[in-house]
C-alpha positions as CSV (number, residue, x, y, z in Angstrom):
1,X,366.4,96.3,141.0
2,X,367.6,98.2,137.9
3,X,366.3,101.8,137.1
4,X,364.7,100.3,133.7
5,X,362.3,97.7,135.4
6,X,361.3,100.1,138.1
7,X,359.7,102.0,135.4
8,X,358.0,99.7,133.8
9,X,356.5,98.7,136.6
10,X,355.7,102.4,137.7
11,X,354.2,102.5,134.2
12,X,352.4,99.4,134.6
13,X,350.6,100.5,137.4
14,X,349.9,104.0,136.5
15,X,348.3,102.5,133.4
16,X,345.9,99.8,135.3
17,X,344.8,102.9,137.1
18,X,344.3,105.4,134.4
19,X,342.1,102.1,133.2
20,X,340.1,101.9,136.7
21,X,339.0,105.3,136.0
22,X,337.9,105.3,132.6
23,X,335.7,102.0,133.4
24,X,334.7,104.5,136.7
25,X,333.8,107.4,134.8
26,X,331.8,105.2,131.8
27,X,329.8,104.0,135.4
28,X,329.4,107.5,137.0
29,X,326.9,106.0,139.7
30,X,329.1,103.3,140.4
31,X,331.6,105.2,142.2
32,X,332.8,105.5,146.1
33,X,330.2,105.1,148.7
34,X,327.0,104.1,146.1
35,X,324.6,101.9,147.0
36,X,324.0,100.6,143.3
37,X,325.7,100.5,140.5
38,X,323.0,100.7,137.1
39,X,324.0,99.6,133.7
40,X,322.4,99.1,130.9
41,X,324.3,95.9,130.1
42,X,326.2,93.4,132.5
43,X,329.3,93.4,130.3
44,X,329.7,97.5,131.9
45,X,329.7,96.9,135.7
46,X,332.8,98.5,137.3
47,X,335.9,95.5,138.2
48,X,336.3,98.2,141.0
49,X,334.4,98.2,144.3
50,X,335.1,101.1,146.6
51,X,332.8,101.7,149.6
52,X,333.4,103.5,152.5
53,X,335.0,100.4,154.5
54,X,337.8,99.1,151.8
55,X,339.0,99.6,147.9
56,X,339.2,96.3,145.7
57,X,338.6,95.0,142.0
58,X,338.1,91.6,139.9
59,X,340.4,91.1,137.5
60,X,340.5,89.5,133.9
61,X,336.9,89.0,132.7
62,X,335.0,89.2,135.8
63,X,333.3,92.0,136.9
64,X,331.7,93.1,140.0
65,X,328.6,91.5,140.8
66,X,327.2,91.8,144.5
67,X,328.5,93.9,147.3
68,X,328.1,93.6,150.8
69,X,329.6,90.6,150.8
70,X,331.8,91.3,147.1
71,X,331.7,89.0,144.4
72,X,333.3,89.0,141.4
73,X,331.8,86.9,138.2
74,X,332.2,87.2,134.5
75,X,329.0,89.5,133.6
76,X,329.3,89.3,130.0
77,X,327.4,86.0,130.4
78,X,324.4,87.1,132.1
79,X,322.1,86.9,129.6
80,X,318.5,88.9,129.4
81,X,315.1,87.8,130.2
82,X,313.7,85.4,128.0
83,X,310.5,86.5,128.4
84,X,309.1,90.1,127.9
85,X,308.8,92.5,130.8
86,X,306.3,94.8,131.7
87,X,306.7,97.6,134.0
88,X,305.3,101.2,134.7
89,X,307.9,102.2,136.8
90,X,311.6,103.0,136.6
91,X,313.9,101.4,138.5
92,X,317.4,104.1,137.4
93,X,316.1,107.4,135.3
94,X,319.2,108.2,134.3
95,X,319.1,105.0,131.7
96,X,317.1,104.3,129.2
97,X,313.6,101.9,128.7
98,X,314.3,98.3,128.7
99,X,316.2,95.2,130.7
100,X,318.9,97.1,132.7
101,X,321.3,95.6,135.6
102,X,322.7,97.0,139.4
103,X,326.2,95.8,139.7
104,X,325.7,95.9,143.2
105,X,322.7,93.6,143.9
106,X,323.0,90.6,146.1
107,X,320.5,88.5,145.6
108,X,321.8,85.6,147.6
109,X,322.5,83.4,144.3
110,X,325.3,83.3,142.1
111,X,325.3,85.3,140.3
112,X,324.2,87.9,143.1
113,X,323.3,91.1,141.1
114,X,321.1,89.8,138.4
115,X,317.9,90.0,140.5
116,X,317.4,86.2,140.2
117,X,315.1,84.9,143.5
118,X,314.9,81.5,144.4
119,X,311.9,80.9,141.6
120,X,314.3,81.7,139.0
121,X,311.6,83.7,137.7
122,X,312.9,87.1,137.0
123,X,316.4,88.6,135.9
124,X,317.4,92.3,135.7
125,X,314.7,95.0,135.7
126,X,312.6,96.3,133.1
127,X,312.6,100.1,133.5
128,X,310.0,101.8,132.2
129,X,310.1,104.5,129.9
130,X,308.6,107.8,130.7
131,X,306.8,108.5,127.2
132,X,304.5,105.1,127.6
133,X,303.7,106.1,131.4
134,X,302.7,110.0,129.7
135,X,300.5,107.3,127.2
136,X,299.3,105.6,130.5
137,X,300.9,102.8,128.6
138,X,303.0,100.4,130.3
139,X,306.2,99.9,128.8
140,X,307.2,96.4,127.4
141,X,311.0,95.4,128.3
142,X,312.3,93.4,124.7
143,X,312.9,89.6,125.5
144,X,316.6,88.3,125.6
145,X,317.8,91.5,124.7
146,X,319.4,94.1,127.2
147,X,317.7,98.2,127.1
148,X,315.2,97.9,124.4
149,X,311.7,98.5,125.0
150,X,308.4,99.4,123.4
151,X,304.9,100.7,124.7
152,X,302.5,98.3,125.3
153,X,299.2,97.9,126.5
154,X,297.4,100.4,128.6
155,X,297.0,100.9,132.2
156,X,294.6,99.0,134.1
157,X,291.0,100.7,133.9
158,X,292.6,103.1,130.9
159,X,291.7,102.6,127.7
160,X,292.4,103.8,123.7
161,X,288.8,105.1,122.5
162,X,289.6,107.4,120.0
163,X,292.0,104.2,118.3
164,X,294.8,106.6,117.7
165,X,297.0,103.6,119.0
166,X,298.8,106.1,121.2
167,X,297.6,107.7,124.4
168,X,294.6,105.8,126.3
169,X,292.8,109.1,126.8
170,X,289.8,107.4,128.8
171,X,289.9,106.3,132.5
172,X,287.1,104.4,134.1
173,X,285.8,106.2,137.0
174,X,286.9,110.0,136.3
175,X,284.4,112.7,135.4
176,X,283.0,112.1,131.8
177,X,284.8,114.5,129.4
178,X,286.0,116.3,132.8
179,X,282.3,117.9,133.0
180,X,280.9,117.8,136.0
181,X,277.8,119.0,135.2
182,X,277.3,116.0,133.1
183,X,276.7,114.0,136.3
184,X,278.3,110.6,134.6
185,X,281.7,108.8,134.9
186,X,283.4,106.4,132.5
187,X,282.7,103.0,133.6
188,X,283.1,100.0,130.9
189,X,285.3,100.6,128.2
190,X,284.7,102.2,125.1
191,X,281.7,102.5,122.2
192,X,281.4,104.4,119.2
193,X,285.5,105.7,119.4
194,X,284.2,106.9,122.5
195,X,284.3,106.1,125.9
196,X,281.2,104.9,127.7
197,X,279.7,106.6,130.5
198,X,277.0,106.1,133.4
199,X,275.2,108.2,135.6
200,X,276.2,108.8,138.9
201,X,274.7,106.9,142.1
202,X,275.3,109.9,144.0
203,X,272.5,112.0,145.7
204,X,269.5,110.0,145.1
205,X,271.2,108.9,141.9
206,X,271.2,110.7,138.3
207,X,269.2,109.7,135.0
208,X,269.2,110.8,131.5
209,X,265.4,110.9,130.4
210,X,265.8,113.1,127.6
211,X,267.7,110.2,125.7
212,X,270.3,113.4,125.0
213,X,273.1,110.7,126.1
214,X,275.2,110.3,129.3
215,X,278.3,112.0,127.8
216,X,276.6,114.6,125.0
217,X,274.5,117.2,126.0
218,X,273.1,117.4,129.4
219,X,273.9,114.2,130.3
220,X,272.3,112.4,133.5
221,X,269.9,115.6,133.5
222,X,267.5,114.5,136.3
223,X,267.9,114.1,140.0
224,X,266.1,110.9,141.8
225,X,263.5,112.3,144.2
226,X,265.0,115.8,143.7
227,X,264.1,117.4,140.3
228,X,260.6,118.4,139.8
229,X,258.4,116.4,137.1
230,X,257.9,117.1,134.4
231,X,261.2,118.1,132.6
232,X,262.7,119.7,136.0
233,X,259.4,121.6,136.8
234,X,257.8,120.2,140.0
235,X,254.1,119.7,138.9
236,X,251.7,119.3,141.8
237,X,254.6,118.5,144.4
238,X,255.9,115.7,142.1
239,X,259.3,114.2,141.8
240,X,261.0,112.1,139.3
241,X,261.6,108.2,140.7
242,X,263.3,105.6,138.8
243,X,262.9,104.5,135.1
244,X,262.0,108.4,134.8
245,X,259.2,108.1,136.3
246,X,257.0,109.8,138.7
247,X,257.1,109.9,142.5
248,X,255.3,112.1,145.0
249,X,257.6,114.5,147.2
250,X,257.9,114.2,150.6
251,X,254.7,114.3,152.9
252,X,252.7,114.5,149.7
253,X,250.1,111.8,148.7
254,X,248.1,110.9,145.4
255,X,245.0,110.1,146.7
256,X,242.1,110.7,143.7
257,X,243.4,107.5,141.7
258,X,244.2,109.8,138.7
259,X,248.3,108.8,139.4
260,X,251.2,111.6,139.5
261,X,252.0,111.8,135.9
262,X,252.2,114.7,133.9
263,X,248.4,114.4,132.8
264,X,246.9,114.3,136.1
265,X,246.4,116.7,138.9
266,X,249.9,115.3,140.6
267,X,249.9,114.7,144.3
268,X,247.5,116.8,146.0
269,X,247.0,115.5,149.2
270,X,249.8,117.4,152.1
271,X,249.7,114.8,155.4
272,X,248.7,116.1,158.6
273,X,247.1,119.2,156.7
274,X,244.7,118.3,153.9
275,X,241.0,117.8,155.1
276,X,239.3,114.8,153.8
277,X,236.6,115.3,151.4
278,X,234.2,113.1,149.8
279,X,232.2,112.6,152.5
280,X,230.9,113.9,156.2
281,X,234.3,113.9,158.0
282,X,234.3,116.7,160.8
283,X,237.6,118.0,161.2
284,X,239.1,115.0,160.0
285,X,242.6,115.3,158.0
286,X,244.6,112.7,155.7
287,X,247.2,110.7,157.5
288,X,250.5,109.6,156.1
289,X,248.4,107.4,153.9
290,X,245.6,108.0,151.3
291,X,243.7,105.7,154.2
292,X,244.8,107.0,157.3
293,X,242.6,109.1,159.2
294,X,243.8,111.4,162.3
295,X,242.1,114.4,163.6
296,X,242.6,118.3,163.1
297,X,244.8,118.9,165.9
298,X,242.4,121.5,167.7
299,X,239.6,118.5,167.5
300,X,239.6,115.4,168.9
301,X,236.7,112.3,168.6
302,X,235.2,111.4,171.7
303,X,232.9,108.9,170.9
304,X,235.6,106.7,169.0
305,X,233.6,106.7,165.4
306,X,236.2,108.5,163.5
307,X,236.0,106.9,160.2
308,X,232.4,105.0,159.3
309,X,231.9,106.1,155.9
310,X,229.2,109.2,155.3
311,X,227.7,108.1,158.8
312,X,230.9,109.0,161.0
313,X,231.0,112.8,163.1
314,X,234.6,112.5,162.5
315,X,236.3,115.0,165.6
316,X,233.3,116.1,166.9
317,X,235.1,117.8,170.5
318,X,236.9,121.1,170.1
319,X,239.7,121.5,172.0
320,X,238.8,124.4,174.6
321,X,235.3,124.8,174.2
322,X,232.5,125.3,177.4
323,X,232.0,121.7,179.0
324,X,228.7,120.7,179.2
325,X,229.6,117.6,181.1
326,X,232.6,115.7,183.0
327,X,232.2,111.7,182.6
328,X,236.1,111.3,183.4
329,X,236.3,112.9,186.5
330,X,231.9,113.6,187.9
331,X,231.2,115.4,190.6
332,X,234.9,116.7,191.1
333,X,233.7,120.1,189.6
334,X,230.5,122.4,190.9
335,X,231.0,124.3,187.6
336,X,232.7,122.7,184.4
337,X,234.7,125.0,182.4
338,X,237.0,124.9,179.3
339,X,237.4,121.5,177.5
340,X,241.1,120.2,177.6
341,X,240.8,117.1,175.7
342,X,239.9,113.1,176.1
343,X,240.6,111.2,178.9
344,X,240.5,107.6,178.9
345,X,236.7,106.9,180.0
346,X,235.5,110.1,179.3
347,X,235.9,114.0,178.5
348,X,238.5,115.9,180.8
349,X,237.1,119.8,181.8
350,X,238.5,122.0,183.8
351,X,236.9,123.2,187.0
352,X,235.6,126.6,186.7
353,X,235.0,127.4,190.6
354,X,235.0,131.5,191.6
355,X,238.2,132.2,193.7
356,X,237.9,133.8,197.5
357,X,240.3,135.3,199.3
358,X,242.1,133.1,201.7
359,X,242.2,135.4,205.1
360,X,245.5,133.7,206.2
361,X,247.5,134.0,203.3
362,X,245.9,136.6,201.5
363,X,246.1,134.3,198.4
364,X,243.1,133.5,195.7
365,X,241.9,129.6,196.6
366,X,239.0,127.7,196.4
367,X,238.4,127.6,200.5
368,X,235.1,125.4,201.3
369,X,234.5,124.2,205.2
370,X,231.4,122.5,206.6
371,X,232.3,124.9,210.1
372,X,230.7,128.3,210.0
373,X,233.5,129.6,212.3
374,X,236.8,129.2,210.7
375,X,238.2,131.4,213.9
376,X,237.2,132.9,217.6
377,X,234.2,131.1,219.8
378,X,230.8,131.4,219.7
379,X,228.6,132.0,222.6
380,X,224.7,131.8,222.4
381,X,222.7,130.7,219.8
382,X,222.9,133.7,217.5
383,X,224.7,134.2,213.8
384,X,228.4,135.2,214.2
């Protein structure tokens, strides 16, 4: 071989290499070891593969396209979705928004790296573009055409109120205006270039009954069964219900038929502590109903006619008073004491005997025996 075609082959070479790494550096995150290789158009994947295992290329036209197994193919003819894309997220930040390509995909199908599944119903990737997701748009990948892109519509459960066309500033379910003390959240869209807001279900749920609006002024203002009524001031132990209306509070009752509103004297009947009035009711107090009927708890109603209109004694027994009989227990007792309550069948008393002095044990006790002589023997017919 002559010295003049050993350099032109030396130059030859040196030149197909200097070419390798300019298609390499235009493809910086194609290079040794990477597991993808992004473009923003087929027509600039790398014709050189190097991995950590071996170094090859395509030649001519073809391009690589697929790795693990290689595969070369001509790119330039992988053409861009025919339909429009729609994506919020970005599949290579370092390009820009629209249809983009990794040289290095193997999607099983020739040609492996165009992201073509068995459906045939996707090519590429739409990558989104950062100043639509800052929108809370999502970004619209441009039909047949390779990294072009527009914002499109909003997120799901965002929404444009103010109609700017830009940023969808309202998202159903967040805190209304970011005010917390308005108790609402957007929920349905938008009205009036604003967007619409409900009360929250929380705590009993929340109600706006000053008609001030559930995202202007106080918004849901009232508490359900927890702010006083009228207008936040408990009148006569009454709450706000539902509808903004009226409720008793706990373990209060309206019992005088006037109702709980505003107008009226409220709910002024406290269970288990209000005595009944109207009519003769010793000691009697109001239930956990306007009807119910149970006794002072230091009373109780022996003869069983608790509640027979202006005729009843109500509780006629008090709770530890002197006995005057025993039908529960007669003739247990030689002297009746302190009352302790009804027994079925009758009153129970205590026995109210005087203590003695048990010899033996030197212990208070009740000690009766028929025997004169509880000790010694007796001899004659005199008193011991």
């Amino acid at each position: 071989m002559n010295t003049k075609k050993l350099t032109l082959i030396i130059l030859s070479i040196a030149l197909l290499v200097f070419s390798f790494q300019i298609v390499i550096a235009a493809n910086t995150n194609c290079g040794s070891g990477n597991a993808s290789c992004w473009v923003s158009n087929p027509s600039l994947c790398t014709n050189l593969a190097t991995d950590n295992f071996e170094g090859w290329f395509c030649t001519g036209s073809e391009k690589v396209c697929g790795k693990v197994p290689h595969a070369c193919y001509d790119t330039s003819t992988i053409a861009a979705p025919s339909t429009t894309g729609v994506s919020s997220t970005q599949a290579y930040a370092s390009l820009g928004p629209g249809y983009i390509l990794d040289c290095f995909a193997n999607d099983g199908l020739i040609p492996l790296c165009n992201n073509n599944p068995s459906t045939g119903s996707t090519v590429a990737w739409c990558n989104a573009n950062t100043t639509c997701n800052g929108y809370n748009r999502n970004t619209n990948c441009t039909a047949s055409t390779w990294s072009q892109a527009v914002c499109g519509n909003c997120f799901a459960n965002w929404f444009d109120c103010n109609g700017d066309g830009q940023t969808c500033e309202v998202n159903n379910g967040t805190t209304c205006l970011g005010n917390a003390s308005l108790h609402s959240t957007y929920n349905g869209g938008c009205s009036g270039g604003f967007g619409t807001c409900t009360c929250l279900a929380t705590g009993g749920g929340w109600q706006d009954c000053d008609s001030s609006g559930t995202s202007l002024g106080n918004g849901c203002e009232i508490n359900t069964g927890v702010t006083g009524f009228p207008f936040g001031s408990a009148y006569n132990n009454t709450l706000y219900a539902g509808s903004c209306g009226s409720q008793c509070a706990a373990t209060w009752l309206d019992c005088n038929g006037l109702g709980n509103g505003n107008n009226t004297n409220g709910c002024e009947v406290k269970q288990s502590t209000t005595q009944r009035s109207g009519w003769a009711v010793n000691h009697t107090l109001y239930g956990t109903t306007c009807s119910a009927i149970i006794c002072d708890p230091s009373y109780y109603d022996f003869n069983g006619v608790l509640h027979n209109g202006n005729n009843s004694d109500g509780c006629e027994i008090l709770i530890g008073e002197a006995c005057t009989s025993n039908t529960s227990i007669p003739g247990a007792c030689t002297n009746l004491a302190t009352d302790t309550g009804f027994a079925s069948g009758g009153r129970r008393c205590n026995c109210n005997e005087t203590p003695v002095i048990n010899f033996q044990t030197s212990v208070k006790a009740i000690y009766n025996s028929p025997l004169p002589l509880l000790m010694g023997q007796q001899n004659g017919p005199g008193k011991v």
